[in-house]
ZADRENVEX-923633 format. One record per atom (N, C-alpha, C): x, y, z; residue in one letter. Coordinates in steps of 0.05 Angstrom, whole numbers, padded with zeros to 5 digits, always signed. Layout:
<nodes>
XYZa ...
</nodes>
This chain:
<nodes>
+02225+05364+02379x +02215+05349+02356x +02237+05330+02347x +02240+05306+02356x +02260+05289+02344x +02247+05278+02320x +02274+05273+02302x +02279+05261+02266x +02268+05235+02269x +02250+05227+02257x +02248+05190+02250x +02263+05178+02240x +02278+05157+02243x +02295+05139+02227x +02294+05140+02198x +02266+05142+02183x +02268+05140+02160x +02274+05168+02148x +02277+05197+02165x +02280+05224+02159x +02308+05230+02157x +02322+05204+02177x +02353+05214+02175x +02367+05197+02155x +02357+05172+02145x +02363+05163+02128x +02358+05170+02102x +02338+05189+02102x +02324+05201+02080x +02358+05225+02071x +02357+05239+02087x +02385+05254+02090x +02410+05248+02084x +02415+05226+02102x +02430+05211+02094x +02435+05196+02065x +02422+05192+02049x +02407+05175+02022x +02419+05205+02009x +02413+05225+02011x +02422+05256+01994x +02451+05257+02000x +02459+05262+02020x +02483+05267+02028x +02502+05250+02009x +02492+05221+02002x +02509+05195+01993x +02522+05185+02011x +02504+05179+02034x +02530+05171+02061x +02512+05155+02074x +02536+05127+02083x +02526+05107+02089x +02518+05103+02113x +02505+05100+02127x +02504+05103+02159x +02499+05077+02173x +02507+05067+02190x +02498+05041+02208x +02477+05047+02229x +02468+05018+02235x +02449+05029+02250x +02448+05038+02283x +02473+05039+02292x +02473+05051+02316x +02484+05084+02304x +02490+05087+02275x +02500+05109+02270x +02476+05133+02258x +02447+05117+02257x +02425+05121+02253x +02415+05147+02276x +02413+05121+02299x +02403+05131+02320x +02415+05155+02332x +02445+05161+02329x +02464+05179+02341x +02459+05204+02325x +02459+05205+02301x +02445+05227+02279x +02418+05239+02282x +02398+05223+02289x +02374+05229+02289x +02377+05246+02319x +02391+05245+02344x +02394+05258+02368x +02406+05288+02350x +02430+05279+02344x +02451+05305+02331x +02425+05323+02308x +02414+05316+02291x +02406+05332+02277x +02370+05345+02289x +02362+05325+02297x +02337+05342+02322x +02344+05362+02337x +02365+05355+02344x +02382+05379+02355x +02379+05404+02341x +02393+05403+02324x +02397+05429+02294x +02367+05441+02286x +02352+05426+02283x +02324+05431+02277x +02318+05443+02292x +02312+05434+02319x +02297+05455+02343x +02316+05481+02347x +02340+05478+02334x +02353+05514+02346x +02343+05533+02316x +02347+05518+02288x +02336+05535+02273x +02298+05540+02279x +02291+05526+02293x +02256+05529+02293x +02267+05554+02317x +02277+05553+02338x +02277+05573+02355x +02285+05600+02330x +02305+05609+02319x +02316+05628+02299x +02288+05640+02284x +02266+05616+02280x +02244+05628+02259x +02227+05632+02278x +02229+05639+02302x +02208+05651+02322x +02222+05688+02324x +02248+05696+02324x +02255+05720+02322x +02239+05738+02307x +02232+05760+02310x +02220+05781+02293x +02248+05803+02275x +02238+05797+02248x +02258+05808+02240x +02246+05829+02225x +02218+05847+02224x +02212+05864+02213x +02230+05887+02219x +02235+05895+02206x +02247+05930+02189x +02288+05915+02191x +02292+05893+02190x +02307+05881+02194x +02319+05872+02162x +02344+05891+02145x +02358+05892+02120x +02372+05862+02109x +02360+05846+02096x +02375+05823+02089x +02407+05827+02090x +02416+05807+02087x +02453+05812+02082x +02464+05793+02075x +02487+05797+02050x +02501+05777+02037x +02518+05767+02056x +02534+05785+02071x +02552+05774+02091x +02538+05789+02117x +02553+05775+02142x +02553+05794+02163x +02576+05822+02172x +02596+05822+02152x +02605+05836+02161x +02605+05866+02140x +02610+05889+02141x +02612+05914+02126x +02635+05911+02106x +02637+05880+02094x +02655+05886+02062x +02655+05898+02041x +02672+05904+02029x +02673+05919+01997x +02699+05908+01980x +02693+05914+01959x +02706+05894+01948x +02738+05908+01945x +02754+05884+01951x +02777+05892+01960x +02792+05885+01929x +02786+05876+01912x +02798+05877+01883x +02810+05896+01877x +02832+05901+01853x +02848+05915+01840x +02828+05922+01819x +02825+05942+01796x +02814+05944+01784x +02828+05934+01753x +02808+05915+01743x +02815+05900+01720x +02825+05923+01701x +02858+05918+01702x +02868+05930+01674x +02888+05915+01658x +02886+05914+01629x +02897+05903+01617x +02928+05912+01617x +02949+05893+01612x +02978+05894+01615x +02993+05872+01596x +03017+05885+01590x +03025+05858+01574x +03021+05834+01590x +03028+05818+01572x +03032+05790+01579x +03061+05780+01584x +03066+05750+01575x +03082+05738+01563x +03087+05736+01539x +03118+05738+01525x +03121+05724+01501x +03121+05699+01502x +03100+05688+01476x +03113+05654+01473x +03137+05645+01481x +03157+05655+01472x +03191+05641+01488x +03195+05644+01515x +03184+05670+01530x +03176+05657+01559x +03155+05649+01570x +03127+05649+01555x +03113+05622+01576x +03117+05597+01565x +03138+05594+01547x +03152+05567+01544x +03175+05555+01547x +03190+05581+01570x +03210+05575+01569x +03227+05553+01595x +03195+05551+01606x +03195+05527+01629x +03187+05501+01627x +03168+05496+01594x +03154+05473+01592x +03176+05457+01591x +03165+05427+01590x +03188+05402+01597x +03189+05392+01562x +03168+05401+01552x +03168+05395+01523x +03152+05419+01504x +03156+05428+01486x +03153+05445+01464x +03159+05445+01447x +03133+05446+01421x +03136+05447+01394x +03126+05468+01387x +03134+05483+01367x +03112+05498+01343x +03109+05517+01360x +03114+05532+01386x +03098+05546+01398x +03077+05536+01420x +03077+05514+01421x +03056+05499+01433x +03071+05481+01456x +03056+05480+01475x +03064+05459+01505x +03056+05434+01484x +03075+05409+01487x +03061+05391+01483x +03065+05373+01510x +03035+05356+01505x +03028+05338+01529x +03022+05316+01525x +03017+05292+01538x +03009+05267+01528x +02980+05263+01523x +02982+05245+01503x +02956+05238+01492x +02938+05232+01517x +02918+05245+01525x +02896+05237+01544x +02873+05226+01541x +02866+05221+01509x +02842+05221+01501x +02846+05186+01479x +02846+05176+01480x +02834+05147+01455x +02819+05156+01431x +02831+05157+01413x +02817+05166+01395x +02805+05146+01371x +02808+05114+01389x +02798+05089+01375x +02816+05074+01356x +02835+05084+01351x +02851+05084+01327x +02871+05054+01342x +02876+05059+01365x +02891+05032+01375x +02878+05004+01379x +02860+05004+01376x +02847+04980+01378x +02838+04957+01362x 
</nodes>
């Protein structure tokens, strides 16, 4: 079952990607492609067959969340390039209309 020009462009148009028109034709081969192996995948019988998040037998390999000190203010500020009050200070990022 090959893609129609206007199916890969249609895709293309979602994706946000510009395609030329010999880059049309080359996609519509490439993704007909993809189609007919997932249409082959939905011919498998998968009755008594267990969904799965992954394929492999993971568990969660996390530490278990426990609380611990922290930092004091004087050392997580004792690297900033600038500090006031306790506070990182940073440059104004925002316009707050006032210069204009």
């Amino acid at each position: 079952m090959g893609l129609s020009k206007r199916e890969v462009l249609h895709v293309a148009h979602l994706g946000r990607i510009h395609l030329a028109d010999d880059e049309v034709e080359k996609f519509a081969d490439q993704l007909s492609t993809i189609v007919d192996y997932v249409n082959q995948l939905s011919e498998l019988d998968t009755e008594g067959v267990e969904p799965l998040a992954h394929a492999l037998p993971i568990h969660n390999v996390l530490r278990p969340d426990e609380p611990r000190p922290g930092l004091s203010t004087d050392q997580a500020l004792g690297g900033a390039p600038d500090a006031a009050d306790g506070f990182f200070r940073v440059p104004r990022v925002i316009d707050d209309g006032s210069s204009a």
